[in-house]
PDB file of N, CA, C and O in Angstrom, chain B, residues numbered from 101:
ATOM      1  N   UNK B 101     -12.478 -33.083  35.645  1.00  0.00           N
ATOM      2  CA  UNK B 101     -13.911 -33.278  35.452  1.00  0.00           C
ATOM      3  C   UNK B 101     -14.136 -34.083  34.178  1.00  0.00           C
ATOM      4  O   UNK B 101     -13.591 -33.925  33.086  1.00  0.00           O
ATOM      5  N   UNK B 102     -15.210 -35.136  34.607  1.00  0.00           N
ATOM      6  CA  UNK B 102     -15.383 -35.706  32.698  1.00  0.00           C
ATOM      7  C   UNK B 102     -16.644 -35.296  32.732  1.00  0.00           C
ATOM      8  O   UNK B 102     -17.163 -34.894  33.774  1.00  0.00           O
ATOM      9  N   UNK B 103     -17.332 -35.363  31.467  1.00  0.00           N
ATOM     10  CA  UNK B 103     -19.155 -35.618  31.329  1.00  0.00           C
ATOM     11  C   UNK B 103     -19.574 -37.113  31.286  1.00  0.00           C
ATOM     12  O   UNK B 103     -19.028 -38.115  30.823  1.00  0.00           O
ATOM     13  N   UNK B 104     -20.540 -36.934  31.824  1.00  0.00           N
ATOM     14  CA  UNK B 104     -21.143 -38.453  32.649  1.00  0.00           C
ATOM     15  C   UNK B 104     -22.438 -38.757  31.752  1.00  0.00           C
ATOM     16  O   UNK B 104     -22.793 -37.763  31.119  1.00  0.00           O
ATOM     17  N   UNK B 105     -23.144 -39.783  31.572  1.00  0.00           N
ATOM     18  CA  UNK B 105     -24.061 -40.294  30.445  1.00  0.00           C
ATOM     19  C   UNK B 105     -24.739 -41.187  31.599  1.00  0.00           C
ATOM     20  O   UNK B 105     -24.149 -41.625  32.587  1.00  0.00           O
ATOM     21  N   UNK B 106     -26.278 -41.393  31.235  1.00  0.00           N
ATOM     22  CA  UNK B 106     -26.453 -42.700  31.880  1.00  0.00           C
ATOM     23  C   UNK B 106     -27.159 -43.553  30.565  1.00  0.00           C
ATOM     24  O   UNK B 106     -27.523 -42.932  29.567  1.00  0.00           O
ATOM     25  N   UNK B 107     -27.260 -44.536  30.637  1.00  0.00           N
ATOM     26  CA  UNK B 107     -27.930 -45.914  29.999  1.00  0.00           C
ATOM     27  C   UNK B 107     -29.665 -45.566  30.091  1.00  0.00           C
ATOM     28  O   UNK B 107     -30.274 -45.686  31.154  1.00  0.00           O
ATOM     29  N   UNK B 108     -30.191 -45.215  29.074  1.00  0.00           N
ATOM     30  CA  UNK B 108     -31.770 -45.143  29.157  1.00  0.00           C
ATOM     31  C   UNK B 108     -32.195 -46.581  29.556  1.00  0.00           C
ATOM     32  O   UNK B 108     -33.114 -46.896  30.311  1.00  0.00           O
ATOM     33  N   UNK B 109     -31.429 -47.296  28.964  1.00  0.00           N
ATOM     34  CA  UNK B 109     -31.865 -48.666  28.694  1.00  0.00           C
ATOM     35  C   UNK B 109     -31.472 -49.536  30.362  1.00  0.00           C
ATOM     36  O   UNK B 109     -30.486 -49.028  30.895  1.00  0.00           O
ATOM     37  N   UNK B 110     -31.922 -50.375  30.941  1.00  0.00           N
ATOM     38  CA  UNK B 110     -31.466 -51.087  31.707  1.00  0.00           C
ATOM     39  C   UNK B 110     -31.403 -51.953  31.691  1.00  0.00           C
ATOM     40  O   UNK B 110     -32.100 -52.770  31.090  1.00  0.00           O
ATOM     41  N   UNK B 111     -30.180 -52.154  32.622  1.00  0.00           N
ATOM     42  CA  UNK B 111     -29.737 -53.621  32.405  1.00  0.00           C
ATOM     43  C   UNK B 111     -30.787 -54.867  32.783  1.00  0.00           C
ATOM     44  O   UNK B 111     -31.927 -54.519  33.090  1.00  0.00           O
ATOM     45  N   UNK B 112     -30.480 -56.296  32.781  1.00  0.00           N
ATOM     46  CA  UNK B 112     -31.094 -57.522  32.939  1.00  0.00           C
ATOM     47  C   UNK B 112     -31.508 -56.931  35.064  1.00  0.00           C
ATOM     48  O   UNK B 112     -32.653 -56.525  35.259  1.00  0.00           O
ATOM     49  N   UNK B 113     -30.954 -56.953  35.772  1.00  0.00           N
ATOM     50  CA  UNK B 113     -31.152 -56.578  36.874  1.00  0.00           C
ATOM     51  C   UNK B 113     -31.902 -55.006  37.441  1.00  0.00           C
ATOM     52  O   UNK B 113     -31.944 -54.817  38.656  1.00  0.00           O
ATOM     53  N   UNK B 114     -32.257 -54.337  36.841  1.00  0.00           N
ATOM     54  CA  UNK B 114     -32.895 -53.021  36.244  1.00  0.00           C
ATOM     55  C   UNK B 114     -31.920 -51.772  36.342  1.00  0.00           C
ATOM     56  O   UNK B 114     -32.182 -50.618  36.003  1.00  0.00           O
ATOM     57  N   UNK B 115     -30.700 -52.272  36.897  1.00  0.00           N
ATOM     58  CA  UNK B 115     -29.890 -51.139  36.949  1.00  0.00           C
ATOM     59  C   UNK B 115     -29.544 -49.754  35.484  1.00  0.00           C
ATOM     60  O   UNK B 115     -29.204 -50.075  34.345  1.00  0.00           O
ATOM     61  N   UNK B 116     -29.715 -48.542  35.874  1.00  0.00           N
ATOM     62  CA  UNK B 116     -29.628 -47.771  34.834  1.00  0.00           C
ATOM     63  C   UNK B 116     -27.962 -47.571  34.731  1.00  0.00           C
ATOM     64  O   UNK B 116     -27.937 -46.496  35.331  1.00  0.00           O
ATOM     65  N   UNK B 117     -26.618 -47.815  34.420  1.00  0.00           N
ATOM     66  CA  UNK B 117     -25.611 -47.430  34.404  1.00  0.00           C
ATOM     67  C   UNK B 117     -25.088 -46.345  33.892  1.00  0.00           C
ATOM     68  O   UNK B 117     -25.387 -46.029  32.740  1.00  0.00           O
ATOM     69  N   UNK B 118     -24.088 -45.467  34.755  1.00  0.00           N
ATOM     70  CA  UNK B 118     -23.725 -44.566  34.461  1.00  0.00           C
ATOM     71  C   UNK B 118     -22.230 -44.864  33.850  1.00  0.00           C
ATOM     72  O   UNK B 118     -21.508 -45.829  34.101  1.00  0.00           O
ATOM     73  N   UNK B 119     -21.944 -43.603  32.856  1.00  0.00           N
ATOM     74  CA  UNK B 119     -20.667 -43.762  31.950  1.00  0.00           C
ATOM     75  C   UNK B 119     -19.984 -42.503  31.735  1.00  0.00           C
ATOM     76  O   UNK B 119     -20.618 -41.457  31.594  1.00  0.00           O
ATOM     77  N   UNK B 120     -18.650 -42.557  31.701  1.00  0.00           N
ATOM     78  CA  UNK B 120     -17.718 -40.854  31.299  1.00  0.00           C
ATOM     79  C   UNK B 120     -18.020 -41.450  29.644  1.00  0.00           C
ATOM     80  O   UNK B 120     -18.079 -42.448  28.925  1.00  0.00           O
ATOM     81  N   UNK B 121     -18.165 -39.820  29.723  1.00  0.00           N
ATOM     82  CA  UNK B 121     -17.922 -39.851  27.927  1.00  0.00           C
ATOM     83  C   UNK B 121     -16.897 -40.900  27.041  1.00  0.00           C
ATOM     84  O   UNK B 121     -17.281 -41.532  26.057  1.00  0.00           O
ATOM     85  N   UNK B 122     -15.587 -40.947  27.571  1.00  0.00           N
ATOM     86  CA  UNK B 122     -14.765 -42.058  27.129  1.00  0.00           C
ATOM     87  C   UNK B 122     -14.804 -43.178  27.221  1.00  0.00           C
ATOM     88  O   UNK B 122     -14.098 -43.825  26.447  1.00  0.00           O
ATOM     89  N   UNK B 123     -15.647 -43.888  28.210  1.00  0.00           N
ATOM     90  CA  UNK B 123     -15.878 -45.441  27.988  1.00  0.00           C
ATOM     91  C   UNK B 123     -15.805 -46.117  26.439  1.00  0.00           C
ATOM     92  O   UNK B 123     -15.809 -45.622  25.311  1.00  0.00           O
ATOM     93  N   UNK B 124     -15.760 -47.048  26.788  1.00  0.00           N
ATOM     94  CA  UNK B 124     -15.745 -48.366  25.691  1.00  0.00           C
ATOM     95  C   UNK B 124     -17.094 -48.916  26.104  1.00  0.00           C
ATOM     96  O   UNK B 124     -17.415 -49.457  25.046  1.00  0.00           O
ATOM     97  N   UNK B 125     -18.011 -49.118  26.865  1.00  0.00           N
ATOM     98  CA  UNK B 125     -19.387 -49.312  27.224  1.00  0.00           C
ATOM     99  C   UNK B 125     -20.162 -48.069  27.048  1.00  0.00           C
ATOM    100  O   UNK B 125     -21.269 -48.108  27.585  1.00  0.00           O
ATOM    101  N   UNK B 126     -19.827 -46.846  26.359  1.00  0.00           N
ATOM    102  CA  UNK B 126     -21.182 -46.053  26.659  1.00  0.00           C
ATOM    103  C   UNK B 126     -21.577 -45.978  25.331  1.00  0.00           C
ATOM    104  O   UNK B 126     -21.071 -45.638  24.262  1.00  0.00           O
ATOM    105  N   UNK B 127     -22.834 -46.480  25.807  1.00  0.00           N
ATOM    106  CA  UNK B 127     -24.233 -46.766  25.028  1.00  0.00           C
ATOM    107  C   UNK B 127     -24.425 -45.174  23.893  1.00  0.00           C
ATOM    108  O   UNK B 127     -24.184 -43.976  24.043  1.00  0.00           O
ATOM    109  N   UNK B 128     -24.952 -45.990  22.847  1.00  0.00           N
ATOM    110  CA  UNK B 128     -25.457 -45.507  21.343  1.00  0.00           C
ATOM    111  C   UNK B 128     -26.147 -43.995  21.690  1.00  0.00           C
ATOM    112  O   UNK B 128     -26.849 -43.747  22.671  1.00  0.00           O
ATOM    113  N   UNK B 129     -25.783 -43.124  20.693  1.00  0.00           N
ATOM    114  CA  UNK B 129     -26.963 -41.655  21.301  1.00  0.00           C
ATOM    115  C   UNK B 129     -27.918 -41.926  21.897  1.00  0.00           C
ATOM    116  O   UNK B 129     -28.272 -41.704  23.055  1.00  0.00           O
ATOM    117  N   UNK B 130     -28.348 -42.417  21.092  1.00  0.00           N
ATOM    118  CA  UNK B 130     -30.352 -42.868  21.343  1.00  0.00           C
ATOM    119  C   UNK B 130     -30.376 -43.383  22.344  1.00  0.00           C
ATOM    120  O   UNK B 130     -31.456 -43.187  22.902  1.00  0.00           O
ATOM    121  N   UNK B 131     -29.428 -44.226  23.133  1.00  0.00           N
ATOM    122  CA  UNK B 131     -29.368 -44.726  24.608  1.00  0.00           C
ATOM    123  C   UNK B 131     -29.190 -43.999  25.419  1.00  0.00           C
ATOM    124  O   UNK B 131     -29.583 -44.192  26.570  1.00  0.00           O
ATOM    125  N   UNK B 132     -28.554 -42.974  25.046  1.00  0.00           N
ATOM    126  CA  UNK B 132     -27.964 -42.789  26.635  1.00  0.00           C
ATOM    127  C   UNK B 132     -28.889 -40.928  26.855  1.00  0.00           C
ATOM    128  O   UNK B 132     -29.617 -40.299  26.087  1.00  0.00           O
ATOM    129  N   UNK B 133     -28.374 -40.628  28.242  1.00  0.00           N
ATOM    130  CA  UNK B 133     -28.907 -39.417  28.688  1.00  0.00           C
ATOM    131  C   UNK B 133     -28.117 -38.600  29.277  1.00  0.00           C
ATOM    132  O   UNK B 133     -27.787 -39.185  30.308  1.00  0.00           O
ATOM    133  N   UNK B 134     -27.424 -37.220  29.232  1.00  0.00           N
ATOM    134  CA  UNK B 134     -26.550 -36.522  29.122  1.00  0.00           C
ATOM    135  C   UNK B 134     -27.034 -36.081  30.506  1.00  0.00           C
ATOM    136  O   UNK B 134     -28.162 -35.666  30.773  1.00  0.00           O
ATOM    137  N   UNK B 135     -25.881 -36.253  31.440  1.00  0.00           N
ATOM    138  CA  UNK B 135     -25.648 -35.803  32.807  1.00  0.00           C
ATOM    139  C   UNK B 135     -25.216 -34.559  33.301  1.00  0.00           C
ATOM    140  O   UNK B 135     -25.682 -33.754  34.108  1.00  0.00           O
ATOM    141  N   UNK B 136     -23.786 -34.632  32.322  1.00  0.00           N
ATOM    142  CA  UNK B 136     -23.003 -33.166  32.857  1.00  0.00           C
ATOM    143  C   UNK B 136     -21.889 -33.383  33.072  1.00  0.00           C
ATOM    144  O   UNK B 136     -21.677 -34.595  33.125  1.00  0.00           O
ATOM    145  N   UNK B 137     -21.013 -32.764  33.233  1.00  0.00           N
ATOM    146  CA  UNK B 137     -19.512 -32.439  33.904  1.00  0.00           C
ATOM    147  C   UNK B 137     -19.676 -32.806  34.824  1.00  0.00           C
ATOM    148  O   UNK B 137     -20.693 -32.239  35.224  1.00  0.00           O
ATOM    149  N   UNK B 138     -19.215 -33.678  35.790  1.00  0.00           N
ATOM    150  CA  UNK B 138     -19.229 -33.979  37.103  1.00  0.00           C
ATOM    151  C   UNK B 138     -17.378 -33.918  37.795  1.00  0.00           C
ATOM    152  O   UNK B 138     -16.736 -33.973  36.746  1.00  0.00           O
ATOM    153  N   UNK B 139     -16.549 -33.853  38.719  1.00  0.00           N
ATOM    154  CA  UNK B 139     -15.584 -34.230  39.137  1.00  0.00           C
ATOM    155  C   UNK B 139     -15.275 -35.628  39.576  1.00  0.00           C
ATOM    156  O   UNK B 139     -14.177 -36.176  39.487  1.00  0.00           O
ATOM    157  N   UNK B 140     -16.525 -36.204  40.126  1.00  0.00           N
ATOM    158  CA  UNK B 140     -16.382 -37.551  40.239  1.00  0.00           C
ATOM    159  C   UNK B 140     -17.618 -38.422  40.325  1.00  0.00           C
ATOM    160  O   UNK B 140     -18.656 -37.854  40.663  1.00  0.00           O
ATOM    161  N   UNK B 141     -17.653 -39.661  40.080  1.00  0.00           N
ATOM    162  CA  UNK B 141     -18.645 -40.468  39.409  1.00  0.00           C
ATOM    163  C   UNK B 141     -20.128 -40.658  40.808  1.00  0.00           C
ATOM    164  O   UNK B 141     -21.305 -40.995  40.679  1.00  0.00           O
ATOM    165  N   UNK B 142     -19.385 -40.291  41.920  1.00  0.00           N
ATOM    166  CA  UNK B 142     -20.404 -40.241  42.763  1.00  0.00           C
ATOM    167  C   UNK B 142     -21.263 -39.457  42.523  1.00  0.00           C
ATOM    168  O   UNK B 142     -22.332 -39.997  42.806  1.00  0.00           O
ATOM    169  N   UNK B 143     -21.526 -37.751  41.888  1.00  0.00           N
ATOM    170  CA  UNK B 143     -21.799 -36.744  41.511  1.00  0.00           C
ATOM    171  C   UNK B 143     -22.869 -37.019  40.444  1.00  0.00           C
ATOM    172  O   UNK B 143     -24.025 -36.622  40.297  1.00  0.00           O
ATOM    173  N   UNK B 144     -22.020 -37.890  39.715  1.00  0.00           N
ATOM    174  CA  UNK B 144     -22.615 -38.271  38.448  1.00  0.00           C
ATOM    175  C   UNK B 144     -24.104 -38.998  38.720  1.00  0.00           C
ATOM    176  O   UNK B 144     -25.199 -38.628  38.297  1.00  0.00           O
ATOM    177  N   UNK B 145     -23.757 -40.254  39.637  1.00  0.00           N
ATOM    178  CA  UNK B 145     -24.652 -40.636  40.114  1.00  0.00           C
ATOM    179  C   UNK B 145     -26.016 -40.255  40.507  1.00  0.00           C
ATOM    180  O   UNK B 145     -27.166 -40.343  40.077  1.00  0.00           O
ATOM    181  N   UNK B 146     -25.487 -39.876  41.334  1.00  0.00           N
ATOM    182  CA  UNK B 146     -26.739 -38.574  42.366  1.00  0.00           C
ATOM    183  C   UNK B 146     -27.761 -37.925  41.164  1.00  0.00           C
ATOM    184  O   UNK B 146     -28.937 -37.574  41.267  1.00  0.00           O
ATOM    185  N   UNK B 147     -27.055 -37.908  40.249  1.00  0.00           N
ATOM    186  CA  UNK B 147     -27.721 -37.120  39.107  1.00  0.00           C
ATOM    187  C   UNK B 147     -28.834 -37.694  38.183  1.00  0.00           C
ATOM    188  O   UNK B 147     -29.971 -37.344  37.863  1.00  0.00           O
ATOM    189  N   UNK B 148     -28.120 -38.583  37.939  1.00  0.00           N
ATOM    190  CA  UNK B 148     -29.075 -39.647  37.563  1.00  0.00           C
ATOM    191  C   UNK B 148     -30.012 -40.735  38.691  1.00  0.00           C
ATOM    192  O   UNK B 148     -30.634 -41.736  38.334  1.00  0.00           O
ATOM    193  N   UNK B 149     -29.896 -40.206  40.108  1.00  0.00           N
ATOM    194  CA  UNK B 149     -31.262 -40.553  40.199  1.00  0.00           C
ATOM    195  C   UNK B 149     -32.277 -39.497  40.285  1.00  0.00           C
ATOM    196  O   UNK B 149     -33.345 -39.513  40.898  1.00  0.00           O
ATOM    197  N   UNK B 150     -31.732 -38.534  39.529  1.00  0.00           N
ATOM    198  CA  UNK B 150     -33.329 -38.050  39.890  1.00  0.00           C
ATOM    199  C   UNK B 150     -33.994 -38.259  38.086  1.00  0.00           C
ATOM    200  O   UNK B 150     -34.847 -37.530  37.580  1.00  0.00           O
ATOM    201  N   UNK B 151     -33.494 -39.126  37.590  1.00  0.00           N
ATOM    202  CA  UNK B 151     -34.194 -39.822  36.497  1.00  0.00           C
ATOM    203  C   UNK B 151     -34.512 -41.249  36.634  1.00  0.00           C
ATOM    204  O   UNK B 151     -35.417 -41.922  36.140  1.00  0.00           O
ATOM    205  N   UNK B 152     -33.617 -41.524  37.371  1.00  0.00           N
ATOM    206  CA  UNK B 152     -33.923 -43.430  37.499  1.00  0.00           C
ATOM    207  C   UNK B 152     -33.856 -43.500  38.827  1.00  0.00           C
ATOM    208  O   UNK B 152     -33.282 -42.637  39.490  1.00  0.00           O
ATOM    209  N   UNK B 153     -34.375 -44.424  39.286  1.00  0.00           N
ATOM    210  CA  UNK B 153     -34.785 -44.777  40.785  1.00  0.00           C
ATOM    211  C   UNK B 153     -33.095 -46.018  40.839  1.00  0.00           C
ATOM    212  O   UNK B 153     -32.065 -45.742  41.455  1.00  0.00           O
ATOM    213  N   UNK B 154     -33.261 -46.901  40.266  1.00  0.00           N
ATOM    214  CA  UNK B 154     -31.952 -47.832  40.266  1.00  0.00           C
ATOM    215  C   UNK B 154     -31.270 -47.424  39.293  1.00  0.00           C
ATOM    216  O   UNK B 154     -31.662 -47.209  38.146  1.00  0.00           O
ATOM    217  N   UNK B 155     -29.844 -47.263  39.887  1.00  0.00           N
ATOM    218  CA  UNK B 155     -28.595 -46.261  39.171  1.00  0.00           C
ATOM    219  C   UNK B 155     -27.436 -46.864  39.571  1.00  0.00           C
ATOM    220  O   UNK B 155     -27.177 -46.753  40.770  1.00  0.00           O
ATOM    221  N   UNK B 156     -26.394 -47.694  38.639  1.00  0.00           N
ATOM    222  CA  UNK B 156     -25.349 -48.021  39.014  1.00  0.00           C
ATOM    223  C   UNK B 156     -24.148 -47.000  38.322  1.00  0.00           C
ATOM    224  O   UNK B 156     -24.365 -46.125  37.483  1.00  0.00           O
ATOM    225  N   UNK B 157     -22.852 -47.358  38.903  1.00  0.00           N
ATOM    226  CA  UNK B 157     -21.524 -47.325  38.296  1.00  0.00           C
ATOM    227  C   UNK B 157     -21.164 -47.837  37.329  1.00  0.00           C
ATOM    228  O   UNK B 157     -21.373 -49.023  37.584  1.00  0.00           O
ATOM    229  N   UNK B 158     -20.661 -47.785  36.134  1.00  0.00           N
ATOM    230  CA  UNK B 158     -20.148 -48.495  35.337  1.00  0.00           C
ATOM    231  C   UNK B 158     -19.389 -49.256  35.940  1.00  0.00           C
ATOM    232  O   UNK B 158     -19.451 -49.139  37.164  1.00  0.00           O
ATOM    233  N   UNK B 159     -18.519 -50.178  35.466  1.00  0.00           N
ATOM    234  CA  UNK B 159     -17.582 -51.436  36.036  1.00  0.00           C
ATOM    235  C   UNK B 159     -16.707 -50.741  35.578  1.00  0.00           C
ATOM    236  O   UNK B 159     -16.045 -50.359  36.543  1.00  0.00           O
ATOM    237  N   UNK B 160     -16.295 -50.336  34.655  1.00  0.00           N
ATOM    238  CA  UNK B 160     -15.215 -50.496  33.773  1.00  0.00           C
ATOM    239  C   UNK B 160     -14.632 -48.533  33.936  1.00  0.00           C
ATOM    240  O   UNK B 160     -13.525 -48.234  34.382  1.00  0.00           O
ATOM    241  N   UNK B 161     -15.511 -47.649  33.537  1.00  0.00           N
ATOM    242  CA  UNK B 161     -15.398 -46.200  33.867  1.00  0.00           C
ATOM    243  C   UNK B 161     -15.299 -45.444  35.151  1.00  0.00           C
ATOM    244  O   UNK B 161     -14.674 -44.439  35.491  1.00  0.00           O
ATOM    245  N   UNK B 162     -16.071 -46.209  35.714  1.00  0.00           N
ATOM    246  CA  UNK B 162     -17.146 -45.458  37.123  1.00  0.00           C
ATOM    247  C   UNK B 162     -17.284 -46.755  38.113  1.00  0.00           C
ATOM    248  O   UNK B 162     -18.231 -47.419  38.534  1.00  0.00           O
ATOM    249  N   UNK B 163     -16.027 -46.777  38.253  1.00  0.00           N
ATOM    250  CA  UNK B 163     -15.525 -48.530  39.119  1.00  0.00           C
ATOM    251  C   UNK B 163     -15.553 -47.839  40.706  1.00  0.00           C
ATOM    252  O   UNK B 163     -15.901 -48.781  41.418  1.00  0.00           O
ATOM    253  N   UNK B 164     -15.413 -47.022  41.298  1.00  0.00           N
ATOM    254  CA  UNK B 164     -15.866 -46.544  42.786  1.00  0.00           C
ATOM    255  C   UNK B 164     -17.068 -46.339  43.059  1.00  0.00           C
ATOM    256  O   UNK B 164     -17.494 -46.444  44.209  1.00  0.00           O
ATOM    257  N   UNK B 165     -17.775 -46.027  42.084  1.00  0.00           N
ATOM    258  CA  UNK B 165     -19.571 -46.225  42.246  1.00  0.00           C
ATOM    259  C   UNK B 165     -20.377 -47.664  42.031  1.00  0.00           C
ATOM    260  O   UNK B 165     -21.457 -48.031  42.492  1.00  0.00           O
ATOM    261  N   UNK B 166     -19.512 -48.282  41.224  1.00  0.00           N
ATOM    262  CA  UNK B 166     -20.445 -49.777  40.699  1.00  0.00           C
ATOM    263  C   UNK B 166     -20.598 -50.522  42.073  1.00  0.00           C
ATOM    264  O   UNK B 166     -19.893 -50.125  43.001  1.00  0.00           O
ATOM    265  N   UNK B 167     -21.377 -51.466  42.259  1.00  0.00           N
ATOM    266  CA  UNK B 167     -21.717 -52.062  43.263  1.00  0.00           C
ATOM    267  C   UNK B 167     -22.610 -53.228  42.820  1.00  0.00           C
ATOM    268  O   UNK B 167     -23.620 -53.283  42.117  1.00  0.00           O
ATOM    269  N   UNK B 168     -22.000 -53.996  43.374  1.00  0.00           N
ATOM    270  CA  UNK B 168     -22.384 -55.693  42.612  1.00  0.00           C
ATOM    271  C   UNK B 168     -24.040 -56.377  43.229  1.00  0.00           C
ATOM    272  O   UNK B 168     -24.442 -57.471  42.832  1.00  0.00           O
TER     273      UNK B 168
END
């Protein structure tokens, strides 16, 4: 299980991205929004939409959820 973060901020395309705690992309405290323990990034996902309507995968963390 990791803990999952999403991006308050969105990207240029409005996507909100989601991140494991260990990324090298996850966004500043003040950015981001604390998800939870999840087992896998799909989980994570799901989670964060019920805060953001558009919700991606990270590329780089959460590469089975991202979607181009």
């Amino acid at each position: 299980m990791a803990a999952y973060y999403v991006n308050k901020v969105a990207q240029a395309n409005g996507d909100h991205e989601v991140h494991t705690s260990s990324c090298n992309w996850l966004p500043s405290d003040g950015n981001r929004l604390y998800l939870g323990y999840f087992s896998t990034c799909g989980e994570a996902v799901r989670a964060a939409r019920l805060h953001y309507n558009q919700v991606n995968g990270c590329y780089y963390c959460s590469r089975p959820c991202h979607t181009q």
